[in-house]
VOLUMTI-804081 format. One record per residue: residue in three letters; x, y, z of N, C-alpha, C, O, CB in turn. Coordinates in steps of 0.05 Angstrom, whole numbers, padded with zeros to 5 digits, always signed. Glycine has a CB too. Example, Ala and Ser with C-alpha at 12.3 -4.5 7.8 and 13.67 -1.06 7.14 Angstrom:
Ala+00264-00114+00156+00246-00090+00156+00264-00066+00156+00285-00066+00169+00226-00089+00181;Ser+00257-00045+00142+00273-00021+00143+00258+00001+00157+00268+00023+00161+00282-00012+00114;
//
This chain:
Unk+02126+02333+02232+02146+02339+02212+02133+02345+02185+02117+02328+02177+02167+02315+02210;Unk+02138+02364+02172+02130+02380+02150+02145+02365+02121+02160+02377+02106+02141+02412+02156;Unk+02139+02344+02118+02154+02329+02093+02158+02337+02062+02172+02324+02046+02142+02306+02090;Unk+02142+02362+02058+02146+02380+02037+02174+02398+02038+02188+02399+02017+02122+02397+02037;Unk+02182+02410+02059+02203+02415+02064+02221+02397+02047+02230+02409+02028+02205+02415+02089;Unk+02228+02369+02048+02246+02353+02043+02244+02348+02007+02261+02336+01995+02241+02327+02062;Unk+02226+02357+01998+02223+02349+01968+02217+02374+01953+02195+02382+01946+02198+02325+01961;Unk+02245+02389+01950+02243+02419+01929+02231+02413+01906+02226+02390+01898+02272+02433+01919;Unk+02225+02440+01892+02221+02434+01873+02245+02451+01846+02247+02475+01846+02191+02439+01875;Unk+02260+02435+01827+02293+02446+01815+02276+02447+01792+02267+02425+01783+02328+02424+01815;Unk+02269+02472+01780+02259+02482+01761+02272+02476+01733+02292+02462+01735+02259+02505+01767;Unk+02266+02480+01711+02267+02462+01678+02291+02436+01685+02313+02435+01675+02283+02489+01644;Unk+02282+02423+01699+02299+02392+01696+02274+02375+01699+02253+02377+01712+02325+02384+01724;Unk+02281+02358+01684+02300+02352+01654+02295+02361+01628+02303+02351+01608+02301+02325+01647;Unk+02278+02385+01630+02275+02400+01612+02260+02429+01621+02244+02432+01640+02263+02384+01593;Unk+02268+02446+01606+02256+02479+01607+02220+02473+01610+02203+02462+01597+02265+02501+01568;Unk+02221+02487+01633+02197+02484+01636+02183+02468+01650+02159+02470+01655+02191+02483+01621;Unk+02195+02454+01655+02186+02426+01678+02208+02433+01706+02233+02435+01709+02196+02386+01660;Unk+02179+02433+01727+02189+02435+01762+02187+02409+01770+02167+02396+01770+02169+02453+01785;Unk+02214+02400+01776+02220+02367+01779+02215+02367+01811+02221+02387+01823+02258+02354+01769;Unk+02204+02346+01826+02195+02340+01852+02228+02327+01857+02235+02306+01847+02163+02318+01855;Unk+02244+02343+01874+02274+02320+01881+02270+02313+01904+02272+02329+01923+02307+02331+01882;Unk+02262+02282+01908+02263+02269+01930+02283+02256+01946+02280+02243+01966+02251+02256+01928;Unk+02306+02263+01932+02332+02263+01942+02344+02265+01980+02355+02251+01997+02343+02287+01925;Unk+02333+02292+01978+02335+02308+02004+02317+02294+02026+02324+02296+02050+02326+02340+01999;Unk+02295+02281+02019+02281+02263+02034+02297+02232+02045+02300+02222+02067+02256+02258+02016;Unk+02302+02227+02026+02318+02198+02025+02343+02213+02042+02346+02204+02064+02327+02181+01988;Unk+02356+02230+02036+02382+02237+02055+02380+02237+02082+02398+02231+02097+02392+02263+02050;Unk+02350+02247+02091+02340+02258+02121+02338+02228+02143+02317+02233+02154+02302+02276+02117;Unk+02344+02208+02151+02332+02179+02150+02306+02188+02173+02288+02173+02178+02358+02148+02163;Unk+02307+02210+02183+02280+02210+02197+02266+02224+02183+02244+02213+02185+02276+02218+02223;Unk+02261+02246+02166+02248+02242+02142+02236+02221+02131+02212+02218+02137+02262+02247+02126;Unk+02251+02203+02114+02251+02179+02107+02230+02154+02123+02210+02143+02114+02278+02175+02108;Unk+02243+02151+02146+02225+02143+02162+02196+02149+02169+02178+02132+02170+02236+02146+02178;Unk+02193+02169+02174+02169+02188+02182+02152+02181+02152+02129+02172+02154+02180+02229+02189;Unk+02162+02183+02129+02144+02178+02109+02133+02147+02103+02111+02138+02097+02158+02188+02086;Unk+02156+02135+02108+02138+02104+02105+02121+02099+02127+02103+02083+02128+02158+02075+02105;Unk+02128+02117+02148+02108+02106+02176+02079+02119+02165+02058+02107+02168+02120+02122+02216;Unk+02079+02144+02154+02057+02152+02139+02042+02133+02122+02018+02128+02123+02064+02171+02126;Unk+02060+02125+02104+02048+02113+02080+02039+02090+02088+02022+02079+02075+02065+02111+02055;Unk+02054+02073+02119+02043+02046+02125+02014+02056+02131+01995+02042+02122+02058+02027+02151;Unk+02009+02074+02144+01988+02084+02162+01959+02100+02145+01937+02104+02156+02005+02107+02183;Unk+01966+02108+02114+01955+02111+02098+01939+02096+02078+01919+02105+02068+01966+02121+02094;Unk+01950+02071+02072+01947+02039+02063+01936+02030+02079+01925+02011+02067+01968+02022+02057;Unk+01929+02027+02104+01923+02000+02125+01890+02001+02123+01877+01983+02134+01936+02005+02163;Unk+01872+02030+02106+01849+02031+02106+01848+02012+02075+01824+02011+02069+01838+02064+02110;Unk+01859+02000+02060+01849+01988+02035+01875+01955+02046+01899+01955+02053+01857+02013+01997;Unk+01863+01943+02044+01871+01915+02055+01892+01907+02024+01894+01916+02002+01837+01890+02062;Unk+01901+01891+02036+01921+01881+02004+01943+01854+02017+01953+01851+02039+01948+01917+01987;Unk+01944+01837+01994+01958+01813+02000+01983+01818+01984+01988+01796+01973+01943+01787+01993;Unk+01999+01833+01978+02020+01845+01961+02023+01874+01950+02004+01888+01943+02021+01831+01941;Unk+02046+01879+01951+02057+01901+01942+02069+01906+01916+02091+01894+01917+02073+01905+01958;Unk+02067+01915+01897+02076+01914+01874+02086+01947+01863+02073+01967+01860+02055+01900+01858;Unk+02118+01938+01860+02126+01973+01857+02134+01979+01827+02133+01962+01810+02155+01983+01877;Unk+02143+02004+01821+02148+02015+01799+02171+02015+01804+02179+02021+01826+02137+02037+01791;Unk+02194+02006+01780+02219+02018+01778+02229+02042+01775+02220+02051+01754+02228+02011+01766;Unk+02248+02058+01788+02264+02043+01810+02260+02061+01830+02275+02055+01848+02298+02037+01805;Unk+02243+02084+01838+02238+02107+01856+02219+02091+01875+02220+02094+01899+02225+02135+01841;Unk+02199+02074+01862+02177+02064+01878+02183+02046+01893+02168+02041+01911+02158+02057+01865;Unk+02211+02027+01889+02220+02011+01904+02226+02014+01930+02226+01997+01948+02237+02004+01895;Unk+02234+02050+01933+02251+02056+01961+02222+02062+01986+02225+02069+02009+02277+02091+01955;Unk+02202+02057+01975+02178+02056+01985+02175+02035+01995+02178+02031+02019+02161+02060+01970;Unk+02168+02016+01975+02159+01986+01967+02167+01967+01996+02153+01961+02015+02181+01974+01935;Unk+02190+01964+01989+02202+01948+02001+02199+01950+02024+02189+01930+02034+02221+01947+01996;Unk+02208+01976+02046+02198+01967+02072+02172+01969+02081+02167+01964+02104+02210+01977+02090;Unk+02158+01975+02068+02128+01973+02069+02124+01939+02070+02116+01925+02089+02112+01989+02040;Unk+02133+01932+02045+02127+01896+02040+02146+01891+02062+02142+01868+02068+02138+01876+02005;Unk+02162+01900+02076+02184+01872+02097+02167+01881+02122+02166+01865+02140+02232+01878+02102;Unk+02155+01905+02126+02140+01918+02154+02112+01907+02158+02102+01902+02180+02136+01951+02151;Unk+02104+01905+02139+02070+01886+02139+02073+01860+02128+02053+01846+02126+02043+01901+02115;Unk+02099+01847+02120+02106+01810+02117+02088+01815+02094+02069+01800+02098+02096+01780+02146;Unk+02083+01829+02071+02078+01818+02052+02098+01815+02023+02119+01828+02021+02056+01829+02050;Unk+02087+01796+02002+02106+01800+01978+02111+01828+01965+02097+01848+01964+02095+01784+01958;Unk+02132+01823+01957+02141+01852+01939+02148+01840+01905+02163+01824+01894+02178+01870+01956;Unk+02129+01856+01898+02133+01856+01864+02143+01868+01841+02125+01874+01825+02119+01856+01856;Unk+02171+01872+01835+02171+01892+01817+02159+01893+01799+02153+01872+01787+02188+01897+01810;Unk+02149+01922+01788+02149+01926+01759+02172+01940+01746+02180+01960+01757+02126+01941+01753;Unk+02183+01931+01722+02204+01936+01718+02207+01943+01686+02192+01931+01671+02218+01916+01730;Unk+02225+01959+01677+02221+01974+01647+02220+01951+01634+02218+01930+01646+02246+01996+01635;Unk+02221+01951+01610+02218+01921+01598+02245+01908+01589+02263+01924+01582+02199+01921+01571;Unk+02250+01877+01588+02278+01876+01574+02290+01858+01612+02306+01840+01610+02295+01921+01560;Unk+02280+01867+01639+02297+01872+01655+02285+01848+01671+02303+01833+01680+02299+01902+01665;Unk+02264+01843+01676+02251+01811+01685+02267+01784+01666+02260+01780+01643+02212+01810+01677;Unk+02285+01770+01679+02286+01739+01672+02275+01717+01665+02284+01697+01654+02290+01732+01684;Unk+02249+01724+01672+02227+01697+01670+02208+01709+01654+02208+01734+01653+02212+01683+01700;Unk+02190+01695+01639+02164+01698+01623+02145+01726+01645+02141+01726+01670+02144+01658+01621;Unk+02138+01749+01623+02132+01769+01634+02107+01783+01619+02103+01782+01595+02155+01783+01635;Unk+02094+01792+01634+02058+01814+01627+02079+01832+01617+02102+01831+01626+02029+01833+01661;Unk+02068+01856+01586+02080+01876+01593+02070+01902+01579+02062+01899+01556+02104+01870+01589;Unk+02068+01925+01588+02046+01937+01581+02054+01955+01579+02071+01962+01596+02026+01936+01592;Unk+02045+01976+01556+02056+02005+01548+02053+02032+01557+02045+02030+01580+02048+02008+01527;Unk+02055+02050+01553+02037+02073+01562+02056+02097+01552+02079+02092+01545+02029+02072+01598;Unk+02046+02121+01552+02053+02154+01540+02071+02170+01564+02061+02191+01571+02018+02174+01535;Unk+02092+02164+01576+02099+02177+01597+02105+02199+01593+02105+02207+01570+02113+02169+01609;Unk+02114+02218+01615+02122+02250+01604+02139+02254+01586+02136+02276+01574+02132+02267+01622;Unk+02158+02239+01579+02176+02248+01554+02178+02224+01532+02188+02229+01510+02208+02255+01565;Unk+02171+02205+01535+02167+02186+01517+02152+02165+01521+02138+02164+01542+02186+02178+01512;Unk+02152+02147+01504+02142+02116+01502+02152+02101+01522+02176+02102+01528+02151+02101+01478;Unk+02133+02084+01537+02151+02064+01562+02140+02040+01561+02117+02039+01553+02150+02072+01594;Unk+02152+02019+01567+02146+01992+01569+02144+01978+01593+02167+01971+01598+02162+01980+01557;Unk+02131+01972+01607+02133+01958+01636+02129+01926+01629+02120+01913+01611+02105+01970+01660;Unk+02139+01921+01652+02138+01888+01650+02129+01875+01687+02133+01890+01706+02180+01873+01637;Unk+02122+01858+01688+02115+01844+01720+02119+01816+01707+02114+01813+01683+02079+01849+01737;Unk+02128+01796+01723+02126+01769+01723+02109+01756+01717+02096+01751+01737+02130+01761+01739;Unk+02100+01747+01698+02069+01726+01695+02064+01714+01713+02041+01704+01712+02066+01706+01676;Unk+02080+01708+01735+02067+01693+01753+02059+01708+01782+02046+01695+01799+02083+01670+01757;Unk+02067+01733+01786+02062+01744+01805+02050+01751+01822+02055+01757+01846+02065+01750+01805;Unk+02023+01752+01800+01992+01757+01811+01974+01732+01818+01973+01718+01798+01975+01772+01789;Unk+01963+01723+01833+01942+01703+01830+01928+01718+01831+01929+01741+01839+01936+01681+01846;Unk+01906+01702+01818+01883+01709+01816+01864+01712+01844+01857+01691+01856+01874+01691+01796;Unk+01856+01740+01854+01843+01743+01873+01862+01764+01885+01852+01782+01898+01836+01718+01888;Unk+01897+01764+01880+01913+01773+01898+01897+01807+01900+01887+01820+01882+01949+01769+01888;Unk+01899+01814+01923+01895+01847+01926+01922+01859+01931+01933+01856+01953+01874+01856+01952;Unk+01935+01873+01910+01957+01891+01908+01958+01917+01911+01941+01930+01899+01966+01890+01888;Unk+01973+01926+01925+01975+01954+01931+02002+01958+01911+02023+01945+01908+01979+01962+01967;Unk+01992+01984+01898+02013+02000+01874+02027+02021+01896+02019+02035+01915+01992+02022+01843;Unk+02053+02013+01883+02063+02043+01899+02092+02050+01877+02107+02036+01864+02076+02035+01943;Unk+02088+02074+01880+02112+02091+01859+02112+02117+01877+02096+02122+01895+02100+02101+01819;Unk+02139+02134+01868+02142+02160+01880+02131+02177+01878+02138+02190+01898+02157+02169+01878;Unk+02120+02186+01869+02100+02210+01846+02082+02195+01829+02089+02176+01816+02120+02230+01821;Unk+02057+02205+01830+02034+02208+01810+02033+02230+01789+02022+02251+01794+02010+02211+01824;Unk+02049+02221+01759+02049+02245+01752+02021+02246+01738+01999+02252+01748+02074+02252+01737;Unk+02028+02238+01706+02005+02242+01694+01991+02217+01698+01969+02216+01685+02009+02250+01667;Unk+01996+02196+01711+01977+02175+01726+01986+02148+01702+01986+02125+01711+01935+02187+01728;Unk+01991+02150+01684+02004+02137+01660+02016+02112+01667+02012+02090+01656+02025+02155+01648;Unk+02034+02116+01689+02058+02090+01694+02026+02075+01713+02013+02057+01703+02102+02101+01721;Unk+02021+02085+01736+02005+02078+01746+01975+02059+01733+01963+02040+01742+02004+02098+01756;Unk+01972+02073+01710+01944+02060+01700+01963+02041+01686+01952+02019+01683+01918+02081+01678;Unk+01981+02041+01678+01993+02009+01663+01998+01990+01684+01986+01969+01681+02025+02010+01645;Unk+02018+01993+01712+02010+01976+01729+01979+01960+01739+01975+01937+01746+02021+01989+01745;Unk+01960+01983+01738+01933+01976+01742+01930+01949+01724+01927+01926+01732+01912+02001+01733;Unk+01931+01960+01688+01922+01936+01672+01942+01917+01675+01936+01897+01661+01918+01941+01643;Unk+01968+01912+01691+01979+01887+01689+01971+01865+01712+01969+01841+01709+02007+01893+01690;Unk+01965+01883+01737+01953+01870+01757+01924+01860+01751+01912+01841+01761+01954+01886+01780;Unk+01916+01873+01736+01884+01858+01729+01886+01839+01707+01869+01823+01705+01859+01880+01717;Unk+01899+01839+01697+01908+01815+01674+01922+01793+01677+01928+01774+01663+01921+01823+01654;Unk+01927+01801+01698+01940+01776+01711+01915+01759+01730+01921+01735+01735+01968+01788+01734;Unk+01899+01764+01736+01876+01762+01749+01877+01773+01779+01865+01763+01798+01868+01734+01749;Unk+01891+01794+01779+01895+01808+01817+01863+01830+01810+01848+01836+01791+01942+01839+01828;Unk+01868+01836+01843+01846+01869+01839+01868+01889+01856+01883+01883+01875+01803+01870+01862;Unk+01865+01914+01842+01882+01937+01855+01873+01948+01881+01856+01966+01879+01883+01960+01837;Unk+01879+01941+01904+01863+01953+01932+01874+01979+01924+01857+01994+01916+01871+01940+01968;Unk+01901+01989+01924+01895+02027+01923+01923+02030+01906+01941+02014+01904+01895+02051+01962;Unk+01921+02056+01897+01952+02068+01881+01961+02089+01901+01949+02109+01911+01949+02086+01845;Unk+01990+02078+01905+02000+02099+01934+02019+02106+01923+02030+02093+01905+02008+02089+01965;Unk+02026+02127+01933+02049+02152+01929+02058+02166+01944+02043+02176+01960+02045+02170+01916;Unk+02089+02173+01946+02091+02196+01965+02082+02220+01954+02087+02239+01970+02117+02199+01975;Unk+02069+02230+01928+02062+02264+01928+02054+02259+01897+02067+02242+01885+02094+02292+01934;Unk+02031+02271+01883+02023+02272+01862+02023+02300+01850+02010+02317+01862+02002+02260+01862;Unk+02035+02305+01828+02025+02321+01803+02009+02346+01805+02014+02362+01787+02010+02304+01788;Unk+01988+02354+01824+01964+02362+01811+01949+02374+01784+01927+02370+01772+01959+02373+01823;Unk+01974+02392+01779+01983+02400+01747+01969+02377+01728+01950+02380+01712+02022+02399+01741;Unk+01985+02352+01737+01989+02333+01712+01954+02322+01715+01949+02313+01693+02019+02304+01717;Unk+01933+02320+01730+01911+02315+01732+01920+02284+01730+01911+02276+01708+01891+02330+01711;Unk+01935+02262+01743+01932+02235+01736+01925+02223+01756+01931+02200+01752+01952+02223+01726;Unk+01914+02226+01777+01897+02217+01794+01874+02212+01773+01862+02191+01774+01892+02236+01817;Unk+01867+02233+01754+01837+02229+01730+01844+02195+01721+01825+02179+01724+01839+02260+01691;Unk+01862+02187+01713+01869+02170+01695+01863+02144+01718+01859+02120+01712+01901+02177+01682;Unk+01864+02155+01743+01858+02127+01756+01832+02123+01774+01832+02115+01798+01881+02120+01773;Unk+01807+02132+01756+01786+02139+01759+01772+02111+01778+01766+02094+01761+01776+02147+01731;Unk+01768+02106+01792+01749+02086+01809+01773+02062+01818+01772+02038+01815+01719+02071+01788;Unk+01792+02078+01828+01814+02066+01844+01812+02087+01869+01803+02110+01868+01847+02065+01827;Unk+01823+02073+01889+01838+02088+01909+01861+02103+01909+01881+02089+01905+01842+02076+01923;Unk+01864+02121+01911+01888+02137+01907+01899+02155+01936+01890+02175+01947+01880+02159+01883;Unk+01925+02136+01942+01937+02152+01968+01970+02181+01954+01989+02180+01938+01953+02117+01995;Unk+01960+02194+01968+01983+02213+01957+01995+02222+01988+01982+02241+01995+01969+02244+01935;Unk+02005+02219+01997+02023+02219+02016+02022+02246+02026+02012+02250+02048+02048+02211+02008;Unk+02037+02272+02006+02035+02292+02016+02018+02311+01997+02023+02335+01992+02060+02300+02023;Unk+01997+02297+01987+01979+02307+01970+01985+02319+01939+02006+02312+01928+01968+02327+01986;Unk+01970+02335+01928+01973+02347+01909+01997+02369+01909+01991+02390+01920+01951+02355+01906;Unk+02024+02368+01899+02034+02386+01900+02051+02410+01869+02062+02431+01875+02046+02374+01919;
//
């Protein structure tokens, strides 16, 4: 199954000039859908990890059955403001503005190996702030996974001596 098919690309949204990746049509397909996490389990299983830790809220639809399919924890990262309990939280330049991420202070032990996962790698930005929250917490990043990255945006660069899974590659 050809999973590019499922993720057009709807030209200046959310702005002139920007080709938005809609993963919509993927999530609609459930064997689509399917077929991609069976990928992405099968793409991860070469970098070992004791947790999953996702990006809000695209990276979740990943996340989660990945973490309930391999019995490990699932961690959000989540914009800031939106965690309950005492929280890491870390900044970064995203494509149209300023962003704030937050993770639980307690989420990481020290040693934990976390696998990152979000929908897109754009300019690698959201990604390298998850990186510094999991390392500051005392985790190590086994790999940053994605269903499809950027290539345009070069942010695979930004996550220079990480592992980087892109699902359906550079597009």
């Amino acid at each position: 199954m050809d999973l590019t098919e499922y993720v057009p690309v709807v030209p200046d949204f959310p702005e002139t000039g920007v080709g938005f990746r809609d993963i919509t049509p993927l999530l609609a397909n459930p064997a689509a859908f399917r077929e991609s996490i069976d990928r992405l389990q099968e793409s991860c299983a070469d970098y070992p990890y004791d947790t999953v830790a996702a990006f809000d809220a695209r990276g979740f639809l990943w996340a989660a059955p990945l973490a309930d399919r391999t019995a490990k924890p699932l961690i959000p990262i989540r914009k800031a403001g939106k965690l309950p309990r005492a929280a890491a939280v870390e900044s970064y330049t995203g494509e149209y503005a300023e962003v704030r991420v937050e993770m639980h202070a307690d989420a990481v032990a020290e040693g934990d190996r976390v696998l990152l996962v979000d929908d897109v790698i754009a300019t690698g930005e959201s990604m390298a702030a998850g990186v510094r929250l999991v390392e500051g917490l005392g985790g190590t990043v086994a790999a940053c996974a994605a269903l499809l990255e950027i290539g345009a945006l070069s942010g695979r660069d930004r996550l220079d001596g990480y592992p980087v899974v892109s699902l359906l590659g550079k597009l």
